[in-house]
KOLTOR-306528 format. One record per residue (C-alpha): residue in three letters; x, z, y. Coordinates in steps of 0.25 Angstrom, whole numbers, padded with zeros to 4 digits, always signed. Each point is the difference from the previous one (the first is absolute). Layout:
BEGIN
ALAXZY...
END
This chain:
BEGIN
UNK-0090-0027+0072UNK-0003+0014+0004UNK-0003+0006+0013UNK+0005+0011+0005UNK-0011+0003+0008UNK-0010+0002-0014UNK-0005+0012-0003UNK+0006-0001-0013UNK+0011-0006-0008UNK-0009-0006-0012UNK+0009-0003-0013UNK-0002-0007-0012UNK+0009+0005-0010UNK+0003-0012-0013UNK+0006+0007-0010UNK-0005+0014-0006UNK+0013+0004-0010UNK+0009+0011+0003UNK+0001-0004+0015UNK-0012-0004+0005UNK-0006+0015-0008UNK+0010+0007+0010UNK-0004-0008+0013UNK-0015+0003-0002UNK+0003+0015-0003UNK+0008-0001+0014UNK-0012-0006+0008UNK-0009+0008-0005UNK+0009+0014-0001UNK+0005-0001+0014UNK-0010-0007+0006UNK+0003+0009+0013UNK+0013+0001+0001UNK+0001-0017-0002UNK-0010-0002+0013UNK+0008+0011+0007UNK+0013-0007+0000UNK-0005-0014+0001UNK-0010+0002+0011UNK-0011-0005-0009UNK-0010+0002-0012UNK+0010-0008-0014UNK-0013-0003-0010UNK+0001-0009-0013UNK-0013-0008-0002UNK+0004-0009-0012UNK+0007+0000-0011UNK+0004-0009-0013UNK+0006+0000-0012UNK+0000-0006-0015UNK-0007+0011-0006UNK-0013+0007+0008UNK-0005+0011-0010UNK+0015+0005-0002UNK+0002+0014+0004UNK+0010+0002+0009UNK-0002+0013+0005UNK-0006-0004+0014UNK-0015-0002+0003UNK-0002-0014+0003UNK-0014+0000+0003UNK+0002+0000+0015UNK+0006-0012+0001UNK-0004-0016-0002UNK+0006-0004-0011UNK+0005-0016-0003UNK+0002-0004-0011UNK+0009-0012+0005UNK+0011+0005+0011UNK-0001-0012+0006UNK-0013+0004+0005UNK+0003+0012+0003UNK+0012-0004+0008UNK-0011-0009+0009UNK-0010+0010+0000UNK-0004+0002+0017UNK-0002+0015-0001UNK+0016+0000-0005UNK+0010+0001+0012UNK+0013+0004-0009UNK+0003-0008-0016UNK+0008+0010-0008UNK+0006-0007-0010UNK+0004+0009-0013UNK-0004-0010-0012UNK+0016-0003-0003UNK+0005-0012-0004UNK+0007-0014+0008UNK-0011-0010-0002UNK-0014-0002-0004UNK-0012+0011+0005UNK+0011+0009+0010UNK+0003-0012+0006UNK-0013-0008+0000UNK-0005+0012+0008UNK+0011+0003+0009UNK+0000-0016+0006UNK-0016+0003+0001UNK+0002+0011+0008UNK+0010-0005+0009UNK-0006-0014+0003UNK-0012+0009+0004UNK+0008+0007+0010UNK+0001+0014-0008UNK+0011+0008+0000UNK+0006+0003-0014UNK+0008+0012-0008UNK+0004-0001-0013UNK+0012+0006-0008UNK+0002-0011-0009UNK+0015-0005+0002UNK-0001-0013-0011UNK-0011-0007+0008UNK+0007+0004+0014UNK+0015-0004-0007UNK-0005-0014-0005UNK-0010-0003+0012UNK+0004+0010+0011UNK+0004-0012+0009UNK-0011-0006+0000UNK-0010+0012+0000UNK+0006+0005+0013UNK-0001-0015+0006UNK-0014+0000-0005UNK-0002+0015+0006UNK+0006-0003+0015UNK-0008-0013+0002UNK-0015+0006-0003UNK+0004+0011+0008UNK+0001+0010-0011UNK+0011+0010-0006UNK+0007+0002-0012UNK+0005+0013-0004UNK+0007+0004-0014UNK+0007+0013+0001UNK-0006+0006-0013UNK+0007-0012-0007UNK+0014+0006+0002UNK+0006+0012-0004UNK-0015+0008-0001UNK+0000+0012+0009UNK+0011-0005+0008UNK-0002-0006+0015UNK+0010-0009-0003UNK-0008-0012+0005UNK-0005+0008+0014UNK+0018+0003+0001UNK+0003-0013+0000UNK-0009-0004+0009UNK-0002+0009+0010UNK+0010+0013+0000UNK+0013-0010-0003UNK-0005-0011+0009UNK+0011+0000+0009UNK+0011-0001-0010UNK+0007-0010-0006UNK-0002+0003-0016UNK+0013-0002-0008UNK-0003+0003-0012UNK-0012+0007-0010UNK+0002+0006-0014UNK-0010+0009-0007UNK-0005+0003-0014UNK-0015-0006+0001UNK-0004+0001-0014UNK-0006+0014-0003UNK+0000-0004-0017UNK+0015-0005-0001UNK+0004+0013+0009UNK-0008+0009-0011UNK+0008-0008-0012UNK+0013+0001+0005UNK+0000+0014+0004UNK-0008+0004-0014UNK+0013-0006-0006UNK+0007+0007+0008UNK-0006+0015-0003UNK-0004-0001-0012UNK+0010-0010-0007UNK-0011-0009-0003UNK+0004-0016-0005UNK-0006-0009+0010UNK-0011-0005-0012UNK-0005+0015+0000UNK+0000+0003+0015UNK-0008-0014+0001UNK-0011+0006-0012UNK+0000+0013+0008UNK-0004-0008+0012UNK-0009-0007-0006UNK-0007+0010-0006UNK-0003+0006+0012UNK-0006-0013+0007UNK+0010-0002+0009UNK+0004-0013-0005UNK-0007-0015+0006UNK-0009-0006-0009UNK+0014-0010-0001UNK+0010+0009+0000UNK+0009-0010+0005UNK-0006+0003+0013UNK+0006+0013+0001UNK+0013-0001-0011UNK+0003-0014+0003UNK+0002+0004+0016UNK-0011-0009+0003UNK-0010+0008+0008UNK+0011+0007+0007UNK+0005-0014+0004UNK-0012-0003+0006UNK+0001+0012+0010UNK+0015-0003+0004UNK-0006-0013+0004UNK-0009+0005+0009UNK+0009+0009+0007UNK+0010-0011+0000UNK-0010-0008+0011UNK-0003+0012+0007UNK+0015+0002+0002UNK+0005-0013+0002UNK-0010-0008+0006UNK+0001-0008-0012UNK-0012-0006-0008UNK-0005+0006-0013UNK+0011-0005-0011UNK-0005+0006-0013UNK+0007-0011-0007UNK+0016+0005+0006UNK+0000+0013-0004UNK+0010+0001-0011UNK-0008+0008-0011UNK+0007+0009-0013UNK-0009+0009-0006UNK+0005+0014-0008UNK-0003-0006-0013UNK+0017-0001+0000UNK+0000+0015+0002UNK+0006+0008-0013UNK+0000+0016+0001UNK+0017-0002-0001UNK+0000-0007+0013UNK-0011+0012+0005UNK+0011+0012-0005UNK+0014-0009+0003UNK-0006-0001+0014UNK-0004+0015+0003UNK+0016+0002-0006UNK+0004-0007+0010UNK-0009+0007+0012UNK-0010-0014+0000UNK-0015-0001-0003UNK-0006-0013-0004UNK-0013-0005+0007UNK-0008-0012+0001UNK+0007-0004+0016UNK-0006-0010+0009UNK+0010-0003+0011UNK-0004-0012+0011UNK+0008-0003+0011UNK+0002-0013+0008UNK+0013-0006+0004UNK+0006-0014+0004UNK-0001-0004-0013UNK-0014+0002-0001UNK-0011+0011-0006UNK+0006+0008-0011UNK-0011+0007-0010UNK+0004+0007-0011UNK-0008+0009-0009UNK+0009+0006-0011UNK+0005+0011-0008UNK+0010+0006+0008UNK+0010+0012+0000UNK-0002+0008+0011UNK+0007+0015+0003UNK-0007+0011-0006UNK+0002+0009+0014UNK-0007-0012+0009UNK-0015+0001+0003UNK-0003-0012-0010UNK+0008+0008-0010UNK-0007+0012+0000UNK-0014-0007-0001UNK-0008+0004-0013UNK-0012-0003-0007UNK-0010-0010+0007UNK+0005+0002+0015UNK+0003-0012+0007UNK+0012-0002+0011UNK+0001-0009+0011UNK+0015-0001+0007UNK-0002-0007+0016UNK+0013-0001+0007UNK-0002-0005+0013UNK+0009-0003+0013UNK-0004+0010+0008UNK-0005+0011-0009UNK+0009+0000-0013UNK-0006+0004-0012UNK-0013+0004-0002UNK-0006+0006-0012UNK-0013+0000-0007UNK-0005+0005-0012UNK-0013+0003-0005UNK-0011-0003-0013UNK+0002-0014-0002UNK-0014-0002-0008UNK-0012+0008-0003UNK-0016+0002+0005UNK+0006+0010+0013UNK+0011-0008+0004UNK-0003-0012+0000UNK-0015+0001+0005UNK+0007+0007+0011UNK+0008-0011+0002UNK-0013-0009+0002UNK-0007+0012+0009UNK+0013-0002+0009UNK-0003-0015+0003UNK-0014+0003+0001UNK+0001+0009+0011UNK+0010-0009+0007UNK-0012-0011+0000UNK-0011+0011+0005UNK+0010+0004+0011UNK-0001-0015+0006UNK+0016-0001-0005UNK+0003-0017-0003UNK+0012-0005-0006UNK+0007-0010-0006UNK-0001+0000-0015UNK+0014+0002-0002UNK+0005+0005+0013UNK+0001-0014+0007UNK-0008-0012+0003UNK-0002-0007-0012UNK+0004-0013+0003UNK+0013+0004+0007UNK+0006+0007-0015UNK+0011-0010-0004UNK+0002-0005-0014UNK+0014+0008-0003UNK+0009-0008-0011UNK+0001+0009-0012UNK+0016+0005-0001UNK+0006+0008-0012UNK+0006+0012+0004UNK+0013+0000+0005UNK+0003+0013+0004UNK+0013+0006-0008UNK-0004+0012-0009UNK+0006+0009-0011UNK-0006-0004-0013UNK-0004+0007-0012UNK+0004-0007-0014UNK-0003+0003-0013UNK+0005-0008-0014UNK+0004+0002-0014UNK+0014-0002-0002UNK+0008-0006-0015UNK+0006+0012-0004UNK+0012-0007+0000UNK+0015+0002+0007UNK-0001-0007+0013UNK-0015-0001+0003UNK-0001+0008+0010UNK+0011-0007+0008UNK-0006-0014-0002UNK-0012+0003+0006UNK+0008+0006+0013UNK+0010-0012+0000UNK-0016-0009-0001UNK-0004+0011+0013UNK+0011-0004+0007UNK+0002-0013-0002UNK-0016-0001+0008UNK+0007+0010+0010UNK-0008+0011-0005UNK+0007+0011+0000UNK-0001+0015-0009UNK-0004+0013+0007UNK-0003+0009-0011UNK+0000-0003-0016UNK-0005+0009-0008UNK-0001-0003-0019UNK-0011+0010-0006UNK+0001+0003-0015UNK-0006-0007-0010UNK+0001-0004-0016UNK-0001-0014-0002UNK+0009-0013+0003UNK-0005+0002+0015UNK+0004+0009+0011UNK-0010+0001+0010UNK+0008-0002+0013UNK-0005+0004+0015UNK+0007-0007+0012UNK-0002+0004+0016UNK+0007-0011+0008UNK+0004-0001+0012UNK-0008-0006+0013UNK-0002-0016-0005UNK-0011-0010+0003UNK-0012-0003-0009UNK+0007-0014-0002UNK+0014+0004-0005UNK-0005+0009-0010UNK-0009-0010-0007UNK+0012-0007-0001UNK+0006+0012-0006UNK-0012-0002-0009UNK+0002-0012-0003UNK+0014+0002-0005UNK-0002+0012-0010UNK-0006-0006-0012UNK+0013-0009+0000UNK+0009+0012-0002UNK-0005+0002-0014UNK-0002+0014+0000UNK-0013+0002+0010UNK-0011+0003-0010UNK-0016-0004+0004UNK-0003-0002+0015UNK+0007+0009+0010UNK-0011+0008+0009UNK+0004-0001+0015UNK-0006+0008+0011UNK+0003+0003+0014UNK+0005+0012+0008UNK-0009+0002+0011UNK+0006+0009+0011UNK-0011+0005+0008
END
């Protein structure tokens, strides 16, 4: 554990990609400024990584290297672990335990280890006297993390929603500007390395789930549930939903929405409509957005770079400093061992919901499918029939407030009518 009273903050840094590249230009670019603000020297001594002869545009040579982290995150001449190898098991967390159980205090931004593990990484932390801190693992640039924890602290939260996911934000809104097929806008991506190794990581919602579950803790006093978030990825997303939504003053996007209610923990990460005037609306490219709305303060906003060398190396600089200052805390805001195991709940919240199918082109198919609605009590806002020149008519439905439950009973009920063609696409309407 380190000690305030040190000279300096010694660092060993697992990890030399993107991120860890940005912290070492950081420690040694603003040296000054670093032991200004904290009140002492921050210094790395160590470092590790698969690969010692690749170039990364730093010089290494000052610094120890390990060639296993797990030594490193042992090593006596390092006070502070920063974590930036990625992934939920294996080396990251073989090291991060190390480190811990030797009473060092820890930063990491990788969110699948803490989101699988974070329970008991934070138990682990408070009873070797250590601290565990992950604000780069969330939203990048964005102090969403220190908000919570800090800023917030005296609100009761009631509810969290953002756009955590940098690539899928990029995707839809290319669809959007440049009326691009999902399938293109994915290549795009791609092309431009802003795709996971799995893209499923990034299309399929998981690593963004992954961040709603740690803010879900931090929030709720609950422990990690990775496991509860309902997850859909953009996969589903056709450039027809992209421009029938701007039509009607909506913008798609990837929307993580947590809140806690008598039921239990609600955790949704899924393509959402949301209005193209609202802040999420209005978010382009790779930004990132976290909506906190609290008892006291209302709604709070922040957005910033969700990903990237600056951001997120900022990100890990923050909770650095924090540990130089002598500032300690909870891994997630709260003892660890008083986080209670929430029950997962569907959302019940009533919401508008967007709806889009292939009708027959037959006389009467559009009112079987609103006698199958209403049969489910879901009830028509809007209706809208595009062109086309096949035995189809694509068909976009806006419905009134209904809960998640009825309309999969709605769902359930069209293929019976006879004149529903394929699977209908349903996704919610977000007011924000």
């Amino acid at each position: 554990m380190s000690d305030p009273q040190q000279t300096s903050l010694r660092l060993g840094i697992a990890g030399l990609g993107t991120v860890g590249a940005g912290v070492i230009k950081i420690v040694r670019q603003k040296a000054n400024v670093l032991a200004q603000r904290s009140g002492r020297k921050v210094e790395i001594v160590a470092v590790s990584a698969r690969n010692r002869d690749k170039d990364r545009g730093v010089a290494l040579s000052d610094y120890a290297w390990e060639d296993d982290p797990v030594a490193l995150a042992t090593r006596d001449d390092v006070d502070v672990f920063v974590e930036l190898m990625g992934g939920s098991d294996g080396p990251a967390k073989a090291a991060t335990e190390a480190a811990l159980k030797a009473g060092k205090d820890v930063v990491t931004a990788n969110k699948a280890m803490l989101a699988h593990h974070g329970q008991e990484l934070a138990e682990l932390a408070e009873a070797n006297g250590a601290v565990l801190r992950f604000e780069a693992a969330v939203a990048g640039g964005i102090p969403i993390i220190k908000s919570l924890t800090e800023g917030l602290a005296g609100n009761d939260i009631e509810r969290i929603m953002g756009v955590m996911n940098g690539t899928c934000n990029y995707i839809l809104t290319r669809m959007e500007d440049a009326g691009l097929s999902y399938e293109d806008a994915f290549a795009e991506a791609d092309g431009l390395g802003y795709l996971e190794a799995d893209p499923n990581l990034d299309v399929g919602g998981i690593d963004a789930g992954h961040k709603l579950s740690l803010l879900s803790s931090i929030a709720f006093g609950t422990q990690v549930n990775f496991d509860g978030v309902e997850l859909e990825g953009i996969g589903c997303v056709t450039i027809e939903d992209i421009t029938q939504a701007a039509d009607m003053g909506y913008r798609i996007k990837l929307l993580g929405v947590t809140r806690l209610t008598g039921r239990g923990l609600e955790q949704t990460m899924t393509p959402c409509l949301v209005p193209a005037t609202s802040p999420l609306g209005q978010l382009q490219g790779g930004t990132n957005m976290v909506v906190v709305e609290g008892d006291q303060v209302g709604q709070v906003v922040l957005r910033g770079a969700g990903a990237g060398e600056g951001p997120t190396a900022s990100a890990v600089m923050g909770d650095v400093m924090d540990i130089a200052r002598g500032l300690r805390m909870s891994t997630f805001g709260q003892p660890a061992t008083s986080l209670v195991a929430a029950k997962p709940a569907k959302a019940t919240v009533a919401a508008p919901y967007y709806l889009r199918m292939s009708l027959e082109d037959k006389p009467g198919a559009m009112a079987k499918v609103a006698a199958a609605l209403g049969e489910a009590g879901v009830s028509i806002d809007r209706m809208r029939q595009y062109s086309h020149d096949d035995a189809t008519a694509p068909v976009l439905i806006v419905t009134h407030k209904t809960t998640r439950a009825a309309l999969d009973d709605a769902l359930g009920a069209l293929p019976e009518t006879g004149v529903v063609s394929g699977a209908p696409v349903a996704l919610r309407i977000e007011e924000v």
